[in-house]
FIVO-49001 format. One record per residue: residue in three letters; x, y, z of N, C-alpha, C in turn. Coordinates in steps of 0.2 Angstrom, whole numbers, plus 5000, padded with zeros to 4 digits. Layout:
# residues N
ALAXYZXYZXYZ...
This chain:
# residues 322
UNK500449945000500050005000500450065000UNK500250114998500650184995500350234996UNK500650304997500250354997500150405004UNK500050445004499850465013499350475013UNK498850465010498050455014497950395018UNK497950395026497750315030497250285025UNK497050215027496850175024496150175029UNK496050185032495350155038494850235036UNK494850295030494450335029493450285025UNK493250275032492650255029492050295024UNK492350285017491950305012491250275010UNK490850235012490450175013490150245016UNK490150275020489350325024489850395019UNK489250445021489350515020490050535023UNK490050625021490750645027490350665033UNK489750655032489450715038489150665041UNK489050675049488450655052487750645049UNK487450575047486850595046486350575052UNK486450575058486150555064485750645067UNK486150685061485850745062485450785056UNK485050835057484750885051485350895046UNK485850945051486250975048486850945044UNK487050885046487550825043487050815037UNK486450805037486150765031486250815024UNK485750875028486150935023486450945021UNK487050945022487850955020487850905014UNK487850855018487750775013487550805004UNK486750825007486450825002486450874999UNK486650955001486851004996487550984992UNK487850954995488450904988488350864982UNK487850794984487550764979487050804974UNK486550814977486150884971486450934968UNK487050944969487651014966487351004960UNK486851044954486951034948487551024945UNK487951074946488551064941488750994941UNK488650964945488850874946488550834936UNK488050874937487850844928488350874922UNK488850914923489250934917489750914917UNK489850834922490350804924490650774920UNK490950744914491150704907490950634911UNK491050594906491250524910491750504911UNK492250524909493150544909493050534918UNK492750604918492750624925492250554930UNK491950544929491450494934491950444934UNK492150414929492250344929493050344933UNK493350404932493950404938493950424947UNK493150464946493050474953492750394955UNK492550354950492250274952493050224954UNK493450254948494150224951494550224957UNK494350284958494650314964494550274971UNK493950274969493250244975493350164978UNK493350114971493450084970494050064972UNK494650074970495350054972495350074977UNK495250134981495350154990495050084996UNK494450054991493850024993494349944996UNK494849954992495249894988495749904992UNK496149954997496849974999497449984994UNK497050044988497550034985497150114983UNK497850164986498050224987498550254981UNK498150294975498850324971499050384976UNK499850384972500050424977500050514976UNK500050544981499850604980499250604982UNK498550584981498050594985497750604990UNK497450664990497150674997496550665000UNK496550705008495850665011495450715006UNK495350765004494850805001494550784995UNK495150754990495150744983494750684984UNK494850634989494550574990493850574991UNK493650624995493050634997492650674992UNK492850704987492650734983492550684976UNK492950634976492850574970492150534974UNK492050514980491650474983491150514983UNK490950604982490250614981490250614974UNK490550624966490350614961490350564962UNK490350524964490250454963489650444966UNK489450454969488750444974488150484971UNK488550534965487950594962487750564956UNK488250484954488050464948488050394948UNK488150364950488050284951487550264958UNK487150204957486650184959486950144970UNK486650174975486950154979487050064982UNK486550034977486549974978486649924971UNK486449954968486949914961487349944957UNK487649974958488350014956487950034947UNK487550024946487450074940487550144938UNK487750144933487750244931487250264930UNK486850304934486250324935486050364928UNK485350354925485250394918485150454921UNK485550534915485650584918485150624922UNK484650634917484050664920483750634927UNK484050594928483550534934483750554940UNK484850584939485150604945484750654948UNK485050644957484650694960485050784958UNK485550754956485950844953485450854947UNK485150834943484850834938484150884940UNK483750874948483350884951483250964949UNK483551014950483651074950483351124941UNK483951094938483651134930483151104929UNK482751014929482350994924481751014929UNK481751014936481051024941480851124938UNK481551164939481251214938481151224930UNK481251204929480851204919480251174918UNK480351134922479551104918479251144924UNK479251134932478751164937478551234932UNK479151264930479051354929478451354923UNK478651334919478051304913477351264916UNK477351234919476951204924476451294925UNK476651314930476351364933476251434929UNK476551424922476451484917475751464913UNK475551404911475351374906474851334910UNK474451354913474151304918473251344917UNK473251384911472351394909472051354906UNK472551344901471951294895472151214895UNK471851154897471751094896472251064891UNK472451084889472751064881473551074885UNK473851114887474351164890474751114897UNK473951114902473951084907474050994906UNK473750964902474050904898474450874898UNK474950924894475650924892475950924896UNK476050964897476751014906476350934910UNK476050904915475750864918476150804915UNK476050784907476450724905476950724906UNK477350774904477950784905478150794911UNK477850804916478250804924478050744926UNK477450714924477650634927477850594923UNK478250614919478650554913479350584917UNK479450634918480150644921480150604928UNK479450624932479550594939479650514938UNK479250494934479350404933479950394932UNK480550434929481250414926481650434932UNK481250494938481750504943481650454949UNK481050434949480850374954481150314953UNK481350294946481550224944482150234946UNK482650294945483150284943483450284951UNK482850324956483250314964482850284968UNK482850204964482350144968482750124973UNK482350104977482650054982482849974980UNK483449954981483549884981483849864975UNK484349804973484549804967484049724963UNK483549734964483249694960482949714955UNK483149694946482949714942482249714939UNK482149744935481449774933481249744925UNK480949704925480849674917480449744913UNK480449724907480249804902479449804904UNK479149734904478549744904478249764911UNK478649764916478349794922478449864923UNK479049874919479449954919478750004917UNK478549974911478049974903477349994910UNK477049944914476649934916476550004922UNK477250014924477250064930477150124928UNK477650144921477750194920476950234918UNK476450184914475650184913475550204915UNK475150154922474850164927475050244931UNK475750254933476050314935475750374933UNK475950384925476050444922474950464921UNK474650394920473950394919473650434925UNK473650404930473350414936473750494939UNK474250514937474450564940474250634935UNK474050614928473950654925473150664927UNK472750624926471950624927471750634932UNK472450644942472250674947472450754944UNK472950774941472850854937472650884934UNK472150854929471650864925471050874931UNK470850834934470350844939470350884943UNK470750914946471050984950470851044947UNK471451034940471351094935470451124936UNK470051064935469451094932469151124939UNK469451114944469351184950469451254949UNK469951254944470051314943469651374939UNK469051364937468651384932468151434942UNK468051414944467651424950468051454957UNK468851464954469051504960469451564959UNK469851614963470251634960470551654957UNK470951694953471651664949472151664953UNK472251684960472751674965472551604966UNK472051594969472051504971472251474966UNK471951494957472051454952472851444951UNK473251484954473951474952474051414956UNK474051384962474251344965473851284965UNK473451264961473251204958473651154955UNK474251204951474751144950475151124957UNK475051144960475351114968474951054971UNK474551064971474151014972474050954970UNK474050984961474050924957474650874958UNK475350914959475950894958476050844965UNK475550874972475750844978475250774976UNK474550774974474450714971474550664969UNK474850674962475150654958475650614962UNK476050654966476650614967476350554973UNK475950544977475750514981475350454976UNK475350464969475250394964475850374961UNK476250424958476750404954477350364956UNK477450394963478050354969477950294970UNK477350264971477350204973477050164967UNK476850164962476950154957477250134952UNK477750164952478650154950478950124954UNK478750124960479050064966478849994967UNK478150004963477849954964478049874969UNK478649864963479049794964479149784971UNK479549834974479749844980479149834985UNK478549844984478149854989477849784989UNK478149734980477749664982478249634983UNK478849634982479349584985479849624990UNK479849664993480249704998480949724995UNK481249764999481949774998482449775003UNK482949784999483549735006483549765013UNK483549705020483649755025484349715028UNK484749745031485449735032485549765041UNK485849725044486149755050486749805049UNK486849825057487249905055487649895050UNK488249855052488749825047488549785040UNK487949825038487849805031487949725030UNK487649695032487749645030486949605030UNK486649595024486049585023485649535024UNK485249535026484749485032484049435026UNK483849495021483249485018482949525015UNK482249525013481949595010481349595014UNK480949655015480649665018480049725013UNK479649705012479049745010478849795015UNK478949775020478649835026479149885025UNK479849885025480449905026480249975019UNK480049935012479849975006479350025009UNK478750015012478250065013478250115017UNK478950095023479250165025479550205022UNK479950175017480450205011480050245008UNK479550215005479150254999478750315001UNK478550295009478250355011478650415013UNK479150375016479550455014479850505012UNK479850465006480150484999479550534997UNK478950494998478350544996478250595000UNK478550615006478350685010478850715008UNK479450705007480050755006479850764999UNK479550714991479550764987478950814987UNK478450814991477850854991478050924995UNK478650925000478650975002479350994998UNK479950954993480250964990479851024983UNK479451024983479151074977478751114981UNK478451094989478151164988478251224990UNK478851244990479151344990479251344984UNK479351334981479551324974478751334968UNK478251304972477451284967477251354971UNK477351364979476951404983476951484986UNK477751504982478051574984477951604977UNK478151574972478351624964477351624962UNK476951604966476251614963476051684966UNK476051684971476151774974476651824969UNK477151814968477651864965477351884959UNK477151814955476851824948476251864947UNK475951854951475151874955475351954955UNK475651994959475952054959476252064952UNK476652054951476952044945476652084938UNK476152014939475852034931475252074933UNK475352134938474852184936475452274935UNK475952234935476452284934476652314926UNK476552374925476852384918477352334914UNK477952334917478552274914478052234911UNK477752194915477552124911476852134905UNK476652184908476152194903476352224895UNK476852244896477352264890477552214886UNK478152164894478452104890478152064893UNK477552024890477151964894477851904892UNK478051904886478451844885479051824892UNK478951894897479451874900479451844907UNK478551824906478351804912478551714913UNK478651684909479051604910479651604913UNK480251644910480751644911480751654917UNK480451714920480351734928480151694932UNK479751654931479351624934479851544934UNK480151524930480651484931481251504934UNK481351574934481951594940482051574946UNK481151604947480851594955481151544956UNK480751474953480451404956481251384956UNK481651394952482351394953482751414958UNK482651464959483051494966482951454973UNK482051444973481751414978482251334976UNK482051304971482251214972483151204974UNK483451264973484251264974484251244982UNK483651264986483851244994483351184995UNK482951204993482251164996482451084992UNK482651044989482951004986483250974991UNK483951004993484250984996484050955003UNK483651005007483551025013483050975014UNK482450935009481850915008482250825009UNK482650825005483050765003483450745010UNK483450795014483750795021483450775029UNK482550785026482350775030482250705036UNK482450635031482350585033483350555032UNK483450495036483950485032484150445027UNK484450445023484550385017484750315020UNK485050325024485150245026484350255034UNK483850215031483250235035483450165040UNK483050175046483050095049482450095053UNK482150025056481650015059481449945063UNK481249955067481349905071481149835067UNK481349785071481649705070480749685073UNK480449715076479749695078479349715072UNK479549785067478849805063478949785056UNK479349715055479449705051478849615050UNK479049595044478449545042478649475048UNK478349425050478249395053478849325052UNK478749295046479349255044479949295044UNK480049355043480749385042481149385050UNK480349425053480949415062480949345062UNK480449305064480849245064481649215062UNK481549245058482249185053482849245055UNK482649315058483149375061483349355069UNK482649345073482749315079483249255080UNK483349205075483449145076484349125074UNK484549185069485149205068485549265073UNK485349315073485349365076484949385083UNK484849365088484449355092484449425096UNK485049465095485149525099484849565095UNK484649585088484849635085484149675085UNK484149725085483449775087483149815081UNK483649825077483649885072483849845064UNK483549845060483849855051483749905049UNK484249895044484449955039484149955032UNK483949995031484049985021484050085018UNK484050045012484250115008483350125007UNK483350215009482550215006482250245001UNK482950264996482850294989482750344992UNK482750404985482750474985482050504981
């Protein structure tokens, strides 16, 4: 072995405490870093070298504890944390930031006419389908026709809870009518998520003791996962769906925009931008990524065969997707 970086830097968790808010934070204002998508794959595949070979005991020389740590979250911004896949680009959570405020911003520009509302609606549950699949729990593969049958169900049900919403709009405000795609979107995502997770919910996903080391799968394990994946992204979009509708509200009774109406997307895509740079992260932070739960609230054969191995152990771990 070679090098002066020690050997025992546990790269396997985050650098931060995640037993806390603000360790998970940190974490996760790293991983979402947009700029992580302008990364080559020159770049990935050496930060996976990097990772890799440390993983290995084997240190090039001249590297440091930073650069190390800095290869281990590209690496974590792009590859899959249980099957080591290169995650598709739009799916990353760094990918979160430009594709949520462009479509949300359009979302909330374009949200009078059915035809309009439609589109914007398919297109963010076609994206969310491609963001849920690609931060599933567990490394059990997904046949096309189950993919086929998720991505359906998902984008259907999510669109025709939007569509139905929308048609409140006709009977309220235009300030309340702004915030119907919030609604929609908080909807939708409480079909889409689980949906695309499907599998997971009917065959479980891995649960492992502290020291990672894997016990079985657990359906129950999935239903905490997916639920909290579904409350961080409903409040991940709402400053973002629920601040820039006042602004615009004020806004478009101002000269400027009545001048330049062209320039109310852009704006409005600003906002929802500004807002998801924090609220992404912070949202992504609120539960932890390595979730766990008791060895009692799990399926009835799995403690069994946990108690009779493991007779001490109180807690499982698993990964709960993003």
């Amino acid at each position: 072995m070679s090098g002066e970086l020690p050997p025992n830097i546990n790269i396997k968790e985050p650098r931060w405490d995640q037993s806390t808010f603000v360790g998970r934070a940190n974490h996760f204002f790293t991983v979402t870093d947009p700029r992580n998508i302008l990364l080559t794959n020159e770049q990935l595949e050496n930060a996976r070298k990097i990772v890799h070979d440390y993983r290995q005991g084997i240190i090039p020389p001249g590297l440091t504890e930073n650069e190390l740590w800095r290869a281990k979250y590209i690496y974590d911004s792009a590859f899959h944390p249980d099957t080591g896949e290169k995650m598709i680009l739009i799916g990353r959570m760094s990918a979160q930031v430009p594709m949520n405020m462009t479509i949300t911003g359009c979302m909330m520009t374009f949200y009078r006419t059915t035809p309009a509302v439609l589109f914007w609606q398919w297109i963010n549950q076609s994206f969310n389908a491609v963001v849920n699949y690609t931060n599933r729990s567990g490394d059990a593969p997904l046949t096309v026709n189950e993919l086929g049958a998720a991505y359906v169900s998902a984008t259907t049900g999510a669109v025709a809870t939007a569509l139905g919403l929308n048609a409140l709009t006709k009977h309220v405000s235009p300030l309340i009518g702004r915030f119907v795609p919030f609604a929609a979107v908080a909807a939708a995502n409480c079909i889409n998520i689980p949906l695309m997770r499907q599998r997971e919910l009917k065959v479980g996903i891995p649960v492992t003791d502290e020291n990672g080391n894997r016990l079985g799968e657990s359906a129950n394990a999935a239903k905490q996962a997916i639920t909290q994946v579904v409350i961080s992204r409903i409040l991940m979009a709402a400053p973002g769906m629920a601040i820039p509708p006042f602004i615009m509200n004020t806004l478009e009774k101002k000269a400027f925009l009545k001048r330049f109406p062209w320039m109310s997307a852009p704006i409005q895509v600003g906002l929802v931008g500004f807002c998801l740079v924090f609220a992404t992260p912070l949202c992504c932070a609120l539960f932890p990524q390595k979730s766990s739960m008791s060895v009692t609230s799990l399926e009835p054969d799995l403690q069994a065969k946990i108690q009779e191995t493991y007779p001490e152990l109180r807690r499982v771990y698993f990964n709960k997707g993003l």
